[in-house]
C-alpha positions, -999 to 999 in steps of 0.1 A, spaced: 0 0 0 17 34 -10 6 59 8 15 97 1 7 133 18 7 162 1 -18 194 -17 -40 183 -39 -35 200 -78 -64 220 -95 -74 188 -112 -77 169 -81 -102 195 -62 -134 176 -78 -125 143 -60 -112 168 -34 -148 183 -27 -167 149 -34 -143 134 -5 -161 160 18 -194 162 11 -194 126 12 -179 130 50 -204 155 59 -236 141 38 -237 167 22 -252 169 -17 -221 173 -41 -247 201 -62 -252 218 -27 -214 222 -19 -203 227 -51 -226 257 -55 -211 266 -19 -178 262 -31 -187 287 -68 -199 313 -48 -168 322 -31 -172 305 1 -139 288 -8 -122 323 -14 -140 346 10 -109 344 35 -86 337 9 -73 308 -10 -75 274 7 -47 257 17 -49 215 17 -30 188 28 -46 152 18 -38 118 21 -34 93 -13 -35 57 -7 -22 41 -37 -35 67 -56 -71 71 -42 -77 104 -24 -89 92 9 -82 118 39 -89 157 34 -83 191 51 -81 226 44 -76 256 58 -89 294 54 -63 317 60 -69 349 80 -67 369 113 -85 363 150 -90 387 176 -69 375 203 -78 398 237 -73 427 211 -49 426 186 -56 405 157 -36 372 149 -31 349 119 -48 321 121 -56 288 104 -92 282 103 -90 243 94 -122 224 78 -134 199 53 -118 170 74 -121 139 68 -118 105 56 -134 78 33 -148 51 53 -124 21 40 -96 42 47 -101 47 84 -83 34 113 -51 32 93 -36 64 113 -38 85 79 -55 118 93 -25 116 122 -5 119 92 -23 148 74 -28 168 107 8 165 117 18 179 80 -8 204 79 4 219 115 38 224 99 28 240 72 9 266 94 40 269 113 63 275 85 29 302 71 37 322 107 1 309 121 11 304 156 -27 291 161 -54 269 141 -87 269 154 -119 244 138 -156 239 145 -156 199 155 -180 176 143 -164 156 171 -140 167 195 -124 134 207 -108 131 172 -89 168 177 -81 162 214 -61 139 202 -43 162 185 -37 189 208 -63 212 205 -83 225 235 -115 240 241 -115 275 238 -151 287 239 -188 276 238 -220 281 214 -250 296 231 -281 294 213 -318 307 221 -351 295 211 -378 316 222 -412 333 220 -407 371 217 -437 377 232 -421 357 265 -387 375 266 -400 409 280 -372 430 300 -374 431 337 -367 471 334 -381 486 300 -363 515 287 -370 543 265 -346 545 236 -335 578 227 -325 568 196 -341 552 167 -340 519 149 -337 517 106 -344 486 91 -326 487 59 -316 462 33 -285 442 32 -263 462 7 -278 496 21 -264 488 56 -233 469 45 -209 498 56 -224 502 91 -224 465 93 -183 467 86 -179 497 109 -197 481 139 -184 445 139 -149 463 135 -155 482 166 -170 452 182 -136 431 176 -125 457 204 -109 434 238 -124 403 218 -112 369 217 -115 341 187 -139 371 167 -131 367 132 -117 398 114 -138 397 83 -122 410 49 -142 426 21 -145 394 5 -167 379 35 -192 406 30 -193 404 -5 -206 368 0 -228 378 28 -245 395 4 -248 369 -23 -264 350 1 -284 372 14 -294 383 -22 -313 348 -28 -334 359 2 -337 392 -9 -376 395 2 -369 379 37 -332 391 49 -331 425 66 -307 446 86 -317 464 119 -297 495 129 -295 511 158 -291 547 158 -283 567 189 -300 605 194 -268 620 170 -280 589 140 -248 576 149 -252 538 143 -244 518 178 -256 486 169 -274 459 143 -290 429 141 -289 405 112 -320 386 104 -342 362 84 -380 354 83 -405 329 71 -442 323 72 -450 287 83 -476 274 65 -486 250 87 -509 267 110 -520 248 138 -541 270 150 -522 279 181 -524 313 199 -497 339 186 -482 343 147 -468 320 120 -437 338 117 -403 325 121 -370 347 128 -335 337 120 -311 361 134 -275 357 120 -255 387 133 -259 409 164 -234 436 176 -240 465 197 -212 491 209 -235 496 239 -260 484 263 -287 513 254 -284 499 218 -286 462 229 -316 466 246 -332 491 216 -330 455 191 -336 435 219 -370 455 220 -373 456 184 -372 416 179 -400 414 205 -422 440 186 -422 414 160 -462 402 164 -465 376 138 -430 357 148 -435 328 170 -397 319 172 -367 337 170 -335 314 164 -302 328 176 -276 302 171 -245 324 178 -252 345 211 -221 355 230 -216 335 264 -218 368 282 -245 377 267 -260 405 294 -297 398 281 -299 363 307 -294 394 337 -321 417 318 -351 395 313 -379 391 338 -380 354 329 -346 342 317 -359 307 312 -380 318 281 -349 318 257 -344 283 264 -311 286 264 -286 260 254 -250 257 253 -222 232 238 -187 231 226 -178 255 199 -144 267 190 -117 242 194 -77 261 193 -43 244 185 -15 264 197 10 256 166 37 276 181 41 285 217 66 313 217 48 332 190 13 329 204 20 339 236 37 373 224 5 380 203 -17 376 222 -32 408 242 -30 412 281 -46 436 304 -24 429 334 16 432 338 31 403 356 55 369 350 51 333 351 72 303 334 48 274 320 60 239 310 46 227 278 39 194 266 36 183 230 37 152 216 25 163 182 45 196 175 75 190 189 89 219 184 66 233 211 77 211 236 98 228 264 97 256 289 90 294 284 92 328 307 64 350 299 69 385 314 40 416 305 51 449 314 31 484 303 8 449 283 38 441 265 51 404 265 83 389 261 84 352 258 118 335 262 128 301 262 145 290 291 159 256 302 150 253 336 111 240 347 82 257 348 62 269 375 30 255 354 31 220 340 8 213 311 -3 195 279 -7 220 252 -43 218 245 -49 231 279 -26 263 271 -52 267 244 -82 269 272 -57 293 291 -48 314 262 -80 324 253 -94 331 288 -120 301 285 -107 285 316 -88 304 342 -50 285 355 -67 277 386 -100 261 373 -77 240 350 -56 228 381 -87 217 395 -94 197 364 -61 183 366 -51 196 333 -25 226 351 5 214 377 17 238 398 23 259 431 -10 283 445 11 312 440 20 306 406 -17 298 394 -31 330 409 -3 352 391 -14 330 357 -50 336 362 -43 371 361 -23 374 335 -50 353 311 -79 370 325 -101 383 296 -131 409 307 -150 397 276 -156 359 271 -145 343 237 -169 344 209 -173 333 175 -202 343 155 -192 329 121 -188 293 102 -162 284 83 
C-alpha cells in the first residue's frame, strides 16, 4: 500500500470536494454551488494537505487563512475544515498523518494558532487542541422574553436592506472586535458573499440598525424570516426569525434590538444560534428561562507555536510566570518558556529550567483564550503547579469579555 501526503492539484479538487461532502452528507450540487460562490475564497485561497493511498484520495483538510482577535490585537490564524476521511480508509492512522503535516505548514505560514468547528472533539483532542469557547443558542417566544426594566430608547432603529447597511455593518463589527477573543476579522470578500447570500433571500433578509439621538449607528441585528404554512391554530403568529448577526457598541443599543425583535407580532420563534456567552440579556429579562437557552462546545484552538502565540496575544495585566509545555505532536513546542508583561507588552523566552505550570498543550489553548482560568484547570487536573503561581497565571490570562465566535467556516 503506497501511501502519500501532500496538496492536492487544481485537477484533483473535484475528488477533493466529493471526498467532503461525502464525509459530511452533504449533496455534491449543494457544496459545489457553496464552493462557486466564493465561500472557498471569501478568507482567501485554501490551503490543503490530503492523504493518497495508492492513488485514491482518501483523507482531506483545508484551511482558510486569516486573522482572529486575540484579547485585542488580531492574529493569523488557520481556520481548518473539510476534514475527513473515506470510510475504508479509516483506522489506518492517515488523518494523524495529514494533521501533523498540515500543522507544519501553518508553522512554516507564521500561524502560531489553528482553530476548527468539530463535528467531534475526541478526534482533535487527540491532537492537541483545547476547548477554547462555547456556542450559546436561544429559542424563544418574543412575546415571553419581556425585560425586567423597560427603557425608552433615545434613539431610533432603521431597518434597511443588506447592501444599504453593509458599511455600518463593517464599521460596527470592527469596533466590536475591540478586547475580543477568537472574533473573526472579516475581509471585504466575506461581505461580499454575505450579500450573495443574502441576495437569494432578498424578500426575507433584513438589517436592523440602531441609531443613537446623534443617528450615529451603535448597533445591528442580522436577520431572516418565514411564514409557516402550517398553521395549527395555536395562539400567537406563524412567523419564524432567524437572526444571523448581532453587535452592539452599547447596552442602550442592545436593549433598543432587543426591543425591536420582541415587537415582531407575527414571529412565533426567533433562532439565535450564535449569542455571546456573556450575553447581558440572561441578567435583563424578567424570565430568563423563556430563551431556552442552550450551550455546547464551539471553537476548538491548537496552539502551533508557543513562543509566538504567547507574544500576540493581548494582556490587560503586567506580571510573570514560566509554563512547562507538553507536546507530543509539535515537537517543536515542547519545552519551557518565561512569559513576562510589562506596560501589556510580553516577552516570551525560552528557558531551560522547569516551569512553574506544568501542562499539555491543548490546555494552554483553554488558558490562552481566557475560556478557563490556571486555577480552574488545576482543578481539572489539566494545570501542575504551586497556588502562587496559578493565581499570578490567572491574572495574566484573565479576559473581561468571554470568547466568541459568530461565524462558520
Amino acid at each position: 500500500m503506497a501511501i502519500e501526503i501532500r496538496s492536492v492539484t487544481t485537477e484533483e479538487l473535484g475528488a477533493f470536494q466529493g471526498n467532503v461532502a461525502y464525509a459530511f452528507a452533504i449533496s455534491r450540487e449543494s457544496y459545489e454551488q457553496y464552493l462557486a460562490d466564493g465561500a472557498e475564497s471569501f478568507f482567501g485561497p485554501l490551503g490543503t494537505r490530503a492523504a493518497f493511498v495508492d492513488g485514491e484520495l482518501a483523507t482531506t483538510l483545508a484551511w482558510h487563512r486569516f486573522r482572529v482577535a486575540f484579547n485585542g490585537p488580531l492574529v493569523p490564524i488557520g481556520a481548518v475544515t473539510g476534514v475527513g476521511t473515506l470510510p475504508q480508509h479509516r483506522r489506518q492512522g492517515l488523518l494523524r498523518q495529514v494533521m501533523t503535516r498540515s500543522l507544519s505548514d501553518l508553522r512554516d505560514e507564521g500561524r502560531p494558532l489553528a482553530m476548527l468547528w468539530a463535528s467531534f472533539g475526541a478526534i482533535y483532542q487527540r491532537f492537541g487542541y483545547g476547548l477554547a469557547s462555547l456556542e450559546v443558542g436561544y429559542r424563544f417566544d418574543p412575546r415571553g422574553v419581556a425585560l425586567r426594566e423597560p427603557r425608552t430608547y433615545a434613539g431610533a432603529i432603521r431597518v434597511l436592506r443588506p447592501e444599504a447597511a453593509r458599511g455600518a455593518m463593517e464599521r460596527l463589527y470592527q469596533r466590536g472586535l475591540e478586547g475580543r477573543t477568537l472574533l473573526l476579522e472579516r475581509p471585504v470578500s466575506w461581505w461580499d458573499h454575505q450579500l450573495l447570500e443574502a441576495s437569494r433571500h432578498a424578500s426575507r433578509t433584513h438589517v436592523a440598525v440602531a441609531l443613537d439621538a446623534d443617528e450615529e449607528p451603535r448597533g445591528y441585528v442580522r436577520y431572516r424570516t418565514a411564514e409557516d404554512m402550517h398553521v395549527d391554530f395555536e395562539p400567537g403568529g406563524d412567523q419564524s426569525m432567524e437572526i444571523s448577526d448581532f453587535v452592539a457598541l452599547d447596552l442602550d443599543a442592545h436593549l433598543a434590538l432587543w426591543e425591536f425583535i420582541r415587537a415582531h407580532d407575527l414571529v412565533k420563534q426567533v433562532k439565535f444560534a450564535h449569542a455571546p456567552e456573556d450575553d447581558p440579556i440572561l441578567d435583563l429579562l424578567l424570565e430568563p428561562r423563556e430563551l431556552r437557552r442552550a450551550t455546547g462546545d464551539a471553537m476548538w484552538l491548537r496552539v502551533i507555536d508557543v513562543a509566538a502565540a504567547l507574544a500576540a496575544r493581548g494582556y490587560d495585566e503586567d506580571g510573570a510566570v514560566t509554563l512547562a509545555v507538553r507536546d507530543d505532536v509539535c515537537p517543536w513546542n515542547d519545552g519551557s518558556y518565561r512569559l513576562r508583561v510589562t506596560d501589556g507588552v510580553a516577552r516570551v523566552d525560552r528557558i531551560e529550567a522547569a516551569g512553574e505550570l506544568t501542562m499539555p498543550v491543548a490546555a494552554l489553548a483553554s488558558l490562552l483564550s481566557g475560556f478557563r482560568s490556571a486555577t480552574h484547570l488545576a482543578r481539572s487536573g489539566r494545570i501542575e503547579g504551586d497556588a502562587d503561581a496559578l493565581r499570578r497565571a490567572d491574572r495574566l490570562f484573565a479576559t473581561a469579555r468571554r470568547p466568541h465566535v459568530m461565524d462558520g467556516f
